[in-house]
PyMOL commands that place a pseudoatom at each C-alpha (Angstrom):
pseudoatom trace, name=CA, resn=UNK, resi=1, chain=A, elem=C, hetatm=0, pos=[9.738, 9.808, 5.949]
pseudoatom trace, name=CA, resn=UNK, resi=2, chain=A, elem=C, hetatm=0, pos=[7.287, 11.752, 8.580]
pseudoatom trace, name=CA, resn=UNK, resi=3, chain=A, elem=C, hetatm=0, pos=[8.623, 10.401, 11.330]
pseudoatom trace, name=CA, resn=UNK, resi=4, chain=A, elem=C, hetatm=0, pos=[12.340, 11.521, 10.471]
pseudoatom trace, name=CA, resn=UNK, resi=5, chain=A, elem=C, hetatm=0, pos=[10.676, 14.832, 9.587]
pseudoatom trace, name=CA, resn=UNK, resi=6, chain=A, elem=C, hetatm=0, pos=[9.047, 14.980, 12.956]
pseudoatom trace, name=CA, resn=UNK, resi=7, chain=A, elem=C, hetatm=0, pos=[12.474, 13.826, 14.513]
pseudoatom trace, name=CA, resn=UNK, resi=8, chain=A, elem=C, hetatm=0, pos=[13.846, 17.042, 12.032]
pseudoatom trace, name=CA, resn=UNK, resi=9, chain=A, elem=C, hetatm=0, pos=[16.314, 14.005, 10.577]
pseudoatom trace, name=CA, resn=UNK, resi=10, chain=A, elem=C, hetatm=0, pos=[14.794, 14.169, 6.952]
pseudoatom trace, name=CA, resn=UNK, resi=11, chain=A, elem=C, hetatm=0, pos=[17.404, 16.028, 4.594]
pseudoatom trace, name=CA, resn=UNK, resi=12, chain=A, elem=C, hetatm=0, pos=[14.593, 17.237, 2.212]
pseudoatom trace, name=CA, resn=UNK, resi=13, chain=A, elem=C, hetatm=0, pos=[11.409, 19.221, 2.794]
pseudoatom trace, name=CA, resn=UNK, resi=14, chain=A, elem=C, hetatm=0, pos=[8.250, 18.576, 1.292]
pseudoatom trace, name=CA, resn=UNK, resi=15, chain=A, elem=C, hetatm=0, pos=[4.754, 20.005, 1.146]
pseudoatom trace, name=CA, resn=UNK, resi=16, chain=A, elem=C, hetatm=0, pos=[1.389, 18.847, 1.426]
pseudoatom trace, name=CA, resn=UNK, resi=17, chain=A, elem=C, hetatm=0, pos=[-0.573, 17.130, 0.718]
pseudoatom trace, name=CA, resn=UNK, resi=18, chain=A, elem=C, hetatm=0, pos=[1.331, 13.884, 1.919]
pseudoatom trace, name=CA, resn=UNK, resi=19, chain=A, elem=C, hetatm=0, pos=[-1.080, 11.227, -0.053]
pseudoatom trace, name=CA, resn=UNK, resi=20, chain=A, elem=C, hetatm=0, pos=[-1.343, 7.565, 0.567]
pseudoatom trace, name=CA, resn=UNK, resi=21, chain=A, elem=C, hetatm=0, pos=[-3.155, 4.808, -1.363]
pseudoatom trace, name=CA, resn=UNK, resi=22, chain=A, elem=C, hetatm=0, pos=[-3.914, 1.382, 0.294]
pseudoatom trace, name=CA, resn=UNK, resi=23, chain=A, elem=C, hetatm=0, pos=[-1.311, -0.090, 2.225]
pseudoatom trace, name=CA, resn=UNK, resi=24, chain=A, elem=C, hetatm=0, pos=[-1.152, -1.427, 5.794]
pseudoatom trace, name=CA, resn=UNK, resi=25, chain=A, elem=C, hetatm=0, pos=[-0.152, 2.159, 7.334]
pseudoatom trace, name=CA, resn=UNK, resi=26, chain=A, elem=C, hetatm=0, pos=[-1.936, 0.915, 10.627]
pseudoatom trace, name=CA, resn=UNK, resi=27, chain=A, elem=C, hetatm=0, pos=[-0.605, -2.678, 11.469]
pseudoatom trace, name=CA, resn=UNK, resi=28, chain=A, elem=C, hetatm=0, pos=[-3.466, -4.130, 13.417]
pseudoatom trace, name=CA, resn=UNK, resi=29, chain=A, elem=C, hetatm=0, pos=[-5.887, -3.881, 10.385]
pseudoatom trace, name=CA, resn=UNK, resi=30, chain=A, elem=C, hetatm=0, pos=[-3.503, -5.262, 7.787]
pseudoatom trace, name=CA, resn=UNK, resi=31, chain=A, elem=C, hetatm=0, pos=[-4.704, -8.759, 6.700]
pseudoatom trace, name=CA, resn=UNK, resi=32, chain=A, elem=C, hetatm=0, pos=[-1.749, -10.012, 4.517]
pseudoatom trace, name=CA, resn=UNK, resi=33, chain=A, elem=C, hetatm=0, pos=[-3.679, -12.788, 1.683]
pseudoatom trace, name=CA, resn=UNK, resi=34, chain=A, elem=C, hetatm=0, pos=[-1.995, -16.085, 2.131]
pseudoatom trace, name=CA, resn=UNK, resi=35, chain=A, elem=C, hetatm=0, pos=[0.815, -16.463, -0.028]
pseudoatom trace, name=CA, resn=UNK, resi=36, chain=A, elem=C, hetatm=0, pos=[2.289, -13.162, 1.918]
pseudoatom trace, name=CA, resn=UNK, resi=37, chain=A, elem=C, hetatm=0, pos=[1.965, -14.756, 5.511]
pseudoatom trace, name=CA, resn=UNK, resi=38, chain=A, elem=C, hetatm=0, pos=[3.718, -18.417, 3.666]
pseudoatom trace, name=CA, resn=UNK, resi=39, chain=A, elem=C, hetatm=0, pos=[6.571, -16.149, 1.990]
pseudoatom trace, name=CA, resn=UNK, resi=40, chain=A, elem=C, hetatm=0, pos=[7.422, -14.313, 4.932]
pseudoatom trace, name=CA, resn=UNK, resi=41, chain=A, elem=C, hetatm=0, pos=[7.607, -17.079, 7.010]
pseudoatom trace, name=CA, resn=UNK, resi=42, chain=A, elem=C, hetatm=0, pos=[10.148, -19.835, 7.624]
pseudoatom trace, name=CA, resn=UNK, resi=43, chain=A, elem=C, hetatm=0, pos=[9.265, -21.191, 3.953]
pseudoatom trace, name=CA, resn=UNK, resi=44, chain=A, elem=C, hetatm=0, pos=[9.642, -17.770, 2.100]
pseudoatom trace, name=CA, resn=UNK, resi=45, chain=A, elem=C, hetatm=0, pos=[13.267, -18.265, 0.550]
pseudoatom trace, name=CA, resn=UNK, resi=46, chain=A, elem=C, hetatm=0, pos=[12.167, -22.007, -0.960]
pseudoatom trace, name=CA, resn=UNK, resi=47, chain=A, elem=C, hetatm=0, pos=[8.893, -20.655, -1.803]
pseudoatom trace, name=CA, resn=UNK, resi=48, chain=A, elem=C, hetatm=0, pos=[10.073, -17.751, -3.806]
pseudoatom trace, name=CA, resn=UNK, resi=49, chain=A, elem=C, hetatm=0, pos=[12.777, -20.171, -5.613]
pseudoatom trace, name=CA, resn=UNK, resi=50, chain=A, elem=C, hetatm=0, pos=[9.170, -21.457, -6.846]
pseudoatom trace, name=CA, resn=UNK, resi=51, chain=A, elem=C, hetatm=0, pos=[7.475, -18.287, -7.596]
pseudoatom trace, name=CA, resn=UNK, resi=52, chain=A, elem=C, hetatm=0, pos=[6.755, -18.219, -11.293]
pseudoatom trace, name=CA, resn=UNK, resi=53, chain=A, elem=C, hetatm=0, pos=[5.071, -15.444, -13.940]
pseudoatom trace, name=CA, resn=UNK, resi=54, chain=A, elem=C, hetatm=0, pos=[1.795, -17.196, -13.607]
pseudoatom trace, name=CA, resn=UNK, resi=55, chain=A, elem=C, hetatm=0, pos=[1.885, -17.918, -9.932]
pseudoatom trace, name=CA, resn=UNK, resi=56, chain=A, elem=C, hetatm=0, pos=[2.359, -14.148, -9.380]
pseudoatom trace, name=CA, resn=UNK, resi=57, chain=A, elem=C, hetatm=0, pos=[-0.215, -12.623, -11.879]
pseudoatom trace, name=CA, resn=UNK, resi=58, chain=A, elem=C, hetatm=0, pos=[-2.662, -14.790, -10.066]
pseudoatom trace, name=CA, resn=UNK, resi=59, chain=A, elem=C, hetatm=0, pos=[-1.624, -13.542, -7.003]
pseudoatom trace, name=CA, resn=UNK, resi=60, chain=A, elem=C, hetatm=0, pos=[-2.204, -10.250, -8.093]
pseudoatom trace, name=CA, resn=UNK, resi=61, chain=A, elem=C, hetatm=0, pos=[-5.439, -10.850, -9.992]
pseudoatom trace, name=CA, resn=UNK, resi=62, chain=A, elem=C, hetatm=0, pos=[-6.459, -12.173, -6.143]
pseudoatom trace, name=CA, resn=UNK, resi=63, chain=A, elem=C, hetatm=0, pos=[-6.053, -8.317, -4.441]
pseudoatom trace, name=CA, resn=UNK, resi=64, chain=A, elem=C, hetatm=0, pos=[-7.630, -6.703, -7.369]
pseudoatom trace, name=CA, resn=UNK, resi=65, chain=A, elem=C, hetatm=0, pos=[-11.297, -6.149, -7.766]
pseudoatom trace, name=CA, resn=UNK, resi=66, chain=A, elem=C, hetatm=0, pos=[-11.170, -3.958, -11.048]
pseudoatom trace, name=CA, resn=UNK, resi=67, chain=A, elem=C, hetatm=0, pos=[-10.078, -5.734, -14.382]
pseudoatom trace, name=CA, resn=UNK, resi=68, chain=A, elem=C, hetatm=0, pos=[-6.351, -4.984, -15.445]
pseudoatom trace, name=CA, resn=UNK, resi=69, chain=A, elem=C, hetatm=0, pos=[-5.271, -5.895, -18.806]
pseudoatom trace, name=CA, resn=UNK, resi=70, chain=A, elem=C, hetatm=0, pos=[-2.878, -8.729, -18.356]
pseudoatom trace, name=CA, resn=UNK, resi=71, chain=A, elem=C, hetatm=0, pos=[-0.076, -7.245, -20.336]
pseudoatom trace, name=CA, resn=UNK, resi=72, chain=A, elem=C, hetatm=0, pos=[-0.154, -4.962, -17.863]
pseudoatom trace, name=CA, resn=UNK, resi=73, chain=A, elem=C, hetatm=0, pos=[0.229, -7.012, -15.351]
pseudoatom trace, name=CA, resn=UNK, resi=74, chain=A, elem=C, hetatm=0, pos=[2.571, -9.353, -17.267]
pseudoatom trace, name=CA, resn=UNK, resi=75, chain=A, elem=C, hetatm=0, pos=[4.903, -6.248, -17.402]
pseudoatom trace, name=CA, resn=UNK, resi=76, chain=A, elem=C, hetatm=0, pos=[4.955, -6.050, -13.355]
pseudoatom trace, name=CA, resn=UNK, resi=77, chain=A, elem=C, hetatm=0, pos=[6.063, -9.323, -13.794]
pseudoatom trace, name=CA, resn=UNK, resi=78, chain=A, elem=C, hetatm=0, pos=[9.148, -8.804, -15.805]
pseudoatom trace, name=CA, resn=UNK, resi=79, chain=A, elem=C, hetatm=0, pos=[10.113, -6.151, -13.522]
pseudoatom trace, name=CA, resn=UNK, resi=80, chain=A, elem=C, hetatm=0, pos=[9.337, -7.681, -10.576]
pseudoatom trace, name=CA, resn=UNK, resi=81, chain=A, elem=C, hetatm=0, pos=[11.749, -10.765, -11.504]
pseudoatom trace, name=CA, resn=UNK, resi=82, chain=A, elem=C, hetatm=0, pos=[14.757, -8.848, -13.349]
pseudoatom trace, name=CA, resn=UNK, resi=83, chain=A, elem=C, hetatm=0, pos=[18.053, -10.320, -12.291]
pseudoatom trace, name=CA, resn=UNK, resi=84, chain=A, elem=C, hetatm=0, pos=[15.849, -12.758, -10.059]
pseudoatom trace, name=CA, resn=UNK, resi=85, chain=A, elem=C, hetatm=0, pos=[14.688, -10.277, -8.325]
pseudoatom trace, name=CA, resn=UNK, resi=86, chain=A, elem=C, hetatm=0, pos=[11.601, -12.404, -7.269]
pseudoatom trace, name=CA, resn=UNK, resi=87, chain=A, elem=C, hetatm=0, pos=[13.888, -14.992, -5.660]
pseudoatom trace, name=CA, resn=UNK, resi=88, chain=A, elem=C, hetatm=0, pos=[14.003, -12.013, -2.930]
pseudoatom trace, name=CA, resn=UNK, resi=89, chain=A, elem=C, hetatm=0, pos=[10.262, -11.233, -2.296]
pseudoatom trace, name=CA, resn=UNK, resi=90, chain=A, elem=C, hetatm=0, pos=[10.471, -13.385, 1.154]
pseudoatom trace, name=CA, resn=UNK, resi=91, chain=A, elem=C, hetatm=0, pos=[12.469, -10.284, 2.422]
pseudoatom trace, name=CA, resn=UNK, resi=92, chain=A, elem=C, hetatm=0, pos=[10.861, -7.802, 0.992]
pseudoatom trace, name=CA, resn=UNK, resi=93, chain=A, elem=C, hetatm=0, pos=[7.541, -8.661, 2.907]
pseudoatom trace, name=CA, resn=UNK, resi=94, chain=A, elem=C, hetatm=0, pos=[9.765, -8.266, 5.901]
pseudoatom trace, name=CA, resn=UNK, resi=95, chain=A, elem=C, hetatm=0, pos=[8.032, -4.825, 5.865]
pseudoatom trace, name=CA, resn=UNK, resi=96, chain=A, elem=C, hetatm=0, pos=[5.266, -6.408, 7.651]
pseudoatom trace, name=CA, resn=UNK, resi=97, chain=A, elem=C, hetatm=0, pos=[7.442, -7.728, 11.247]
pseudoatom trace, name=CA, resn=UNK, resi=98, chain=A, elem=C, hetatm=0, pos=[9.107, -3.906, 10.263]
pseudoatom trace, name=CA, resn=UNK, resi=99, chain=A, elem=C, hetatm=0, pos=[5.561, -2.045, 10.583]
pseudoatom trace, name=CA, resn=UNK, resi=100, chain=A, elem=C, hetatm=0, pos=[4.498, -3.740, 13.554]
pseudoatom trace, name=CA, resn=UNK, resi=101, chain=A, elem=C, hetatm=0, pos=[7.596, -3.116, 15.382]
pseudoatom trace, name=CA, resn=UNK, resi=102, chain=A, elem=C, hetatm=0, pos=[7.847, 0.994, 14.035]
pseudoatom trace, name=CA, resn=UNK, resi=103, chain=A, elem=C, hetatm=0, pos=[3.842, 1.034, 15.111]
pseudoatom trace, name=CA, resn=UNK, resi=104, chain=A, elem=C, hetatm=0, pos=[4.280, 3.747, 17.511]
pseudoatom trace, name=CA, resn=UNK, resi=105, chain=A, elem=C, hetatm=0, pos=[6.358, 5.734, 15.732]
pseudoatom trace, name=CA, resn=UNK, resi=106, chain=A, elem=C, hetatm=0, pos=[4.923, 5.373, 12.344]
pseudoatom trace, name=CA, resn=UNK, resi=107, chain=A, elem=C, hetatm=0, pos=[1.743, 5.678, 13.034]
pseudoatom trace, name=CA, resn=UNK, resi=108, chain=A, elem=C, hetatm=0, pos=[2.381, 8.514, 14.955]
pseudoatom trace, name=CA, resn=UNK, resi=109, chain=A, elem=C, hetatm=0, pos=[4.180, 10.152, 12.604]
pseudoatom trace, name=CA, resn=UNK, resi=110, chain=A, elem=C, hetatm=0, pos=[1.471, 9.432, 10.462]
pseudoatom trace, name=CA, resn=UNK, resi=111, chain=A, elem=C, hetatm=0, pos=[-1.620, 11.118, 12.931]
pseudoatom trace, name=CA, resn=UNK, resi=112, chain=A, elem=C, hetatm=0, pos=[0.307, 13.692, 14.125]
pseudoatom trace, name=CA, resn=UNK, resi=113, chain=A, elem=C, hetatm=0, pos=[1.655, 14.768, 11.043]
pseudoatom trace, name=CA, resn=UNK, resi=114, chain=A, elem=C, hetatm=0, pos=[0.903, 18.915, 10.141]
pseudoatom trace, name=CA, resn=UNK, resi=115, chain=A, elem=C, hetatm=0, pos=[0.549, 18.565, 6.649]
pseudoatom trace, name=CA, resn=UNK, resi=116, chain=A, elem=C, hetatm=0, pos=[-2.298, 18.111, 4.999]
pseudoatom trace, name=CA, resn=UNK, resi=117, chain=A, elem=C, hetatm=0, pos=[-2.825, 14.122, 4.462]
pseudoatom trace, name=CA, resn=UNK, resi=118, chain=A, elem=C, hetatm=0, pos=[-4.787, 12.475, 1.456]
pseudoatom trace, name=CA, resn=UNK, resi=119, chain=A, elem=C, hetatm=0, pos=[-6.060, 9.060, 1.168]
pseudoatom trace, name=CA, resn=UNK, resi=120, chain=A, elem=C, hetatm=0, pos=[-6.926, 7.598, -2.045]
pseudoatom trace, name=CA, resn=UNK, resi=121, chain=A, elem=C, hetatm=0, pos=[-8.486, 4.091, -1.201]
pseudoatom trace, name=CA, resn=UNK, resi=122, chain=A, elem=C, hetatm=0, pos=[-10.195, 1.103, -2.794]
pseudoatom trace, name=CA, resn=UNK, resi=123, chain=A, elem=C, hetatm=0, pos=[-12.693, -0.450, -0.448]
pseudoatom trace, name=CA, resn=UNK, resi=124, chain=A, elem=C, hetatm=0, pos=[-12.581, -3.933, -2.521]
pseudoatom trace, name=CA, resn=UNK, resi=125, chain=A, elem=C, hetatm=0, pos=[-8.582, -4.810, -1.222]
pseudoatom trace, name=CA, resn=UNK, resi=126, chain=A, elem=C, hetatm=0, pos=[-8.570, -8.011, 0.982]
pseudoatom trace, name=CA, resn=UNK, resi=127, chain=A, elem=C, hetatm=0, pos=[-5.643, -6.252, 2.664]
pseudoatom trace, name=CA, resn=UNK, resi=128, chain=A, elem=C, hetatm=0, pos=[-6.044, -2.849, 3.265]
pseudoatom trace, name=CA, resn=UNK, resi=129, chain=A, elem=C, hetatm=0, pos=[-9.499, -1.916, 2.150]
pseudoatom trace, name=CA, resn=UNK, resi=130, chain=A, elem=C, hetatm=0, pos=[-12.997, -0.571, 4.010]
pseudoatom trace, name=CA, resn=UNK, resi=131, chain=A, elem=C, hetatm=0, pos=[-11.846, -1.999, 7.156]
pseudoatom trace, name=CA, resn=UNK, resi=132, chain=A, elem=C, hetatm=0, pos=[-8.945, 0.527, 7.286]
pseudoatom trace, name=CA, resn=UNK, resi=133, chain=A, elem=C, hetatm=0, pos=[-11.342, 3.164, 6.123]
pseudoatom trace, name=CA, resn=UNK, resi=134, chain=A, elem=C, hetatm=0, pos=[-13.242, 4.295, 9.780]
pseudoatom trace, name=CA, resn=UNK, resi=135, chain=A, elem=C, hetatm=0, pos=[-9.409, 4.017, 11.512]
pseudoatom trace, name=CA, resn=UNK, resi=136, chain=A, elem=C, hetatm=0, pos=[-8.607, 6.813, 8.954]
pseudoatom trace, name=CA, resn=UNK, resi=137, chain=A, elem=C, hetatm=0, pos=[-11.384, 8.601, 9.590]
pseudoatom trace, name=CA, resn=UNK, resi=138, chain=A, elem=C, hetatm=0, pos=[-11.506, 8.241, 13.607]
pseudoatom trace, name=CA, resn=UNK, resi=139, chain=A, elem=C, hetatm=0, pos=[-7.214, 8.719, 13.541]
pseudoatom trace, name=CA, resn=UNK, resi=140, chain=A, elem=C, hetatm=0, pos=[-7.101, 11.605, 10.869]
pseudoatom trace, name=CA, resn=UNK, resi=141, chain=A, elem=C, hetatm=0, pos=[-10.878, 13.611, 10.779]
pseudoatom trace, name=CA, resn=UNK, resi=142, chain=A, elem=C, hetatm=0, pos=[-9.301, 16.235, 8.860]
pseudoatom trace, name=CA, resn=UNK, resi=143, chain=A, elem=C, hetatm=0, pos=[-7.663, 14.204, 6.260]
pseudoatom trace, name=CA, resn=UNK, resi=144, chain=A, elem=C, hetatm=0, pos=[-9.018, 14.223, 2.450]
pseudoatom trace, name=CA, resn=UNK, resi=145, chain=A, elem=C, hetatm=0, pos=[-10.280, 10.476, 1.748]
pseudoatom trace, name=CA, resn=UNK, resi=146, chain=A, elem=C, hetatm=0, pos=[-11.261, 9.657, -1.745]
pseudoatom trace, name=CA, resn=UNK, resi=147, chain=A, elem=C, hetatm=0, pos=[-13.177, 6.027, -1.807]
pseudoatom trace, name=CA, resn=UNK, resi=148, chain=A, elem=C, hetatm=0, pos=[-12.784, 4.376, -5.307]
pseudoatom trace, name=CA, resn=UNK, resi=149, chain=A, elem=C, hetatm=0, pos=[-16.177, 1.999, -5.870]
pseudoatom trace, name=CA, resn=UNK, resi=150, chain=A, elem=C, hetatm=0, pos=[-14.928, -1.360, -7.326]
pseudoatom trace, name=CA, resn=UNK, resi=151, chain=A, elem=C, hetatm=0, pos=[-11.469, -0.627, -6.649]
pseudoatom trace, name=CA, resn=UNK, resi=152, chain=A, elem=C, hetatm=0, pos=[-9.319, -3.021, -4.989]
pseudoatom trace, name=CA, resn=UNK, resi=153, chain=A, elem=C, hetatm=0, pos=[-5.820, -3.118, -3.499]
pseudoatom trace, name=CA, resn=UNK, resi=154, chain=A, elem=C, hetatm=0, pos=[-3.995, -0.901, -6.534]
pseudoatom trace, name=CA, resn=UNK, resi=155, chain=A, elem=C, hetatm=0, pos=[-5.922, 1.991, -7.381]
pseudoatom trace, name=CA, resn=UNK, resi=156, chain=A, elem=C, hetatm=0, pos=[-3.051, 3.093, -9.443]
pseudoatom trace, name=CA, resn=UNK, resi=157, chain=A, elem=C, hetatm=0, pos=[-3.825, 0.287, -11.945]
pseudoatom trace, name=CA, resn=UNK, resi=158, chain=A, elem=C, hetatm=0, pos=[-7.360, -0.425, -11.512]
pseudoatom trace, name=CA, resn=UNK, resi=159, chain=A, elem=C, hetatm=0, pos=[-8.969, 3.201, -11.671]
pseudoatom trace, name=CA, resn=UNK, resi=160, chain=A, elem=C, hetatm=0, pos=[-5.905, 4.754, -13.198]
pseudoatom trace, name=CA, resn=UNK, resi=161, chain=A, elem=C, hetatm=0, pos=[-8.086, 8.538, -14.211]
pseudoatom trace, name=CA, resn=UNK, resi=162, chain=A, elem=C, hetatm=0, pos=[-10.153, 8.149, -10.835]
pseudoatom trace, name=CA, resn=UNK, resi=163, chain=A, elem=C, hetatm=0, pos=[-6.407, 8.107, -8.745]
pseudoatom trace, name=CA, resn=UNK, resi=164, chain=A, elem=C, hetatm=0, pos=[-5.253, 10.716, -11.193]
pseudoatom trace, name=CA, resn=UNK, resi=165, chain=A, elem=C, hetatm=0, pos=[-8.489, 13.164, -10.453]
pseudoatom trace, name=CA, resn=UNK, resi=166, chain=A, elem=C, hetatm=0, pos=[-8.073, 12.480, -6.831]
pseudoatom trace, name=CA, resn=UNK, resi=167, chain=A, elem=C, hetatm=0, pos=[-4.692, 13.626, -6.977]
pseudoatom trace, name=CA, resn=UNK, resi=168, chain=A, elem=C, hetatm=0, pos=[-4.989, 16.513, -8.711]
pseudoatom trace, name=CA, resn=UNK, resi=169, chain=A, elem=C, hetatm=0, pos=[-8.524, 17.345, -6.576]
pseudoatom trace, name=CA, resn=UNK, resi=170, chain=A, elem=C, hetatm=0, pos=[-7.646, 20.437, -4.468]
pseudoatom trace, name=CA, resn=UNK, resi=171, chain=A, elem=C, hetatm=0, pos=[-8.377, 19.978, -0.065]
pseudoatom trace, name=CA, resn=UNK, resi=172, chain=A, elem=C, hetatm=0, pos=[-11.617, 21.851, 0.837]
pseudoatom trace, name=CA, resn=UNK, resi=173, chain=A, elem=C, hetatm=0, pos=[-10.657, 25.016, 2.206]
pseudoatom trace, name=CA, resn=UNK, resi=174, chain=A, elem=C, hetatm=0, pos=[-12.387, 25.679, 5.590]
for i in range(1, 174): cmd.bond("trace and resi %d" % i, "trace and resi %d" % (i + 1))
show_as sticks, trace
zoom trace
C-alpha cells in the first residue's frame, strides 16, 4: 500500500501513523522457521495435504515466546482451515519469493515513506525479532519503536494490552 501511494496509484488516503508489528518488511533479515522454507518449496502442496490442527498449533507455539491460551490458538486453527483453506498455505508463503523480488520497491516505500511510521515489535520471534530491530532503527531513526519484553512473533496475541497501549501511545512531538 505505500508504494502505490508513493506511485499516487492507491485509491484511498490514509494518515499516520502507518504501524507495523513483526513481519519480514526487510527480506534479508527474515529467517522463515523450518516448516515455512519445506511448505514453500517443491514439497509445499503434499505437505499441506498433511498439515493437521495439532501440527499447526505446534507450529505456532514454536514462534511464540509468551503463553497463549490454546483455545485461542485452537480458534486460529479453525479459521485457518475453513473450506480447506490450509490445503493452500504452500501459496500463501509465496509472500516470501514476492518480498524478495518487490525489495526495492517495498522497502523503499517503506523508508521513504512521509508519514509517521510505528513499530510494535517482540524481540523473542525466531523470524522477525531483535535482529530486525537496529535495521529499523538505522533505516527509519525517526520512527516510533515499541519493544515488547518476552514477546515473540505475534504481539497481537501474546501481549494483547501492551500492543493495544502502544497503539493508542501518541508520537513524541519534537
Amino acid at each position: 500500500l505505500l508504494a502505490r501511494r508513493a506511485e499516487g496509484r492507491l485509491a484511498v488516503t490514509f494518515d499516520g501513523p502507518v504501524t507495523f508489528l513483526n513481519g519480514g518488511l526487510f527480506p534479508h533479515l527474515h529467517r522463515p522457521v523450518r516448516i515455512q522454507k519445506l511448505l514453500a518449496g517443491p514439497a509445499g502442496p503434499l505437505l499441506a495435504r498433511m498439515m493437521t490442527e495439532r501440527r499447526y498449533v505446534q507450529g505456532l507455539r514454536g514462534v511464540l515466546a509468551a503463553p497463549v491460551d490454546e483455545r485461542e490458538l485452537r480458534e486460529h486453527w479453525r479459521a485457518f482451515s475453513r473450506d480447506g483453506g490450509h490445503r493452500n498455505v504452500h501459496a500463501l508463503l509465496d509472500y516470501i519469493a514476492q518480498r524478495r523480488a518487490n525489495e526495492d520497491r517495498w522497502v523503499g516505500a517503506l523508508v521513504d515513506c512521509d508519514l509517521p511510521r510505528r513499530f510494535v515489535w517482540g524481540p523473542l520471534d525466531p523470524v522477525s525479532g531483535a535482529h530486525v530491530l537496529p535495521e529499523i532503527e538505522r533505516r527509519i531513526p525517526d520512527a516510533q519503536v515499541h519493544v515488547l519484553d518476552g514477546v515473540g512473533h505475534y504481539p497481537q496475541l501474546e501481549a494483547t494490552a501492551r500492543v493495544a497501549a502502544a497503539l493508542s501511545a501518541r508520537p513524541a512531538v519534537e
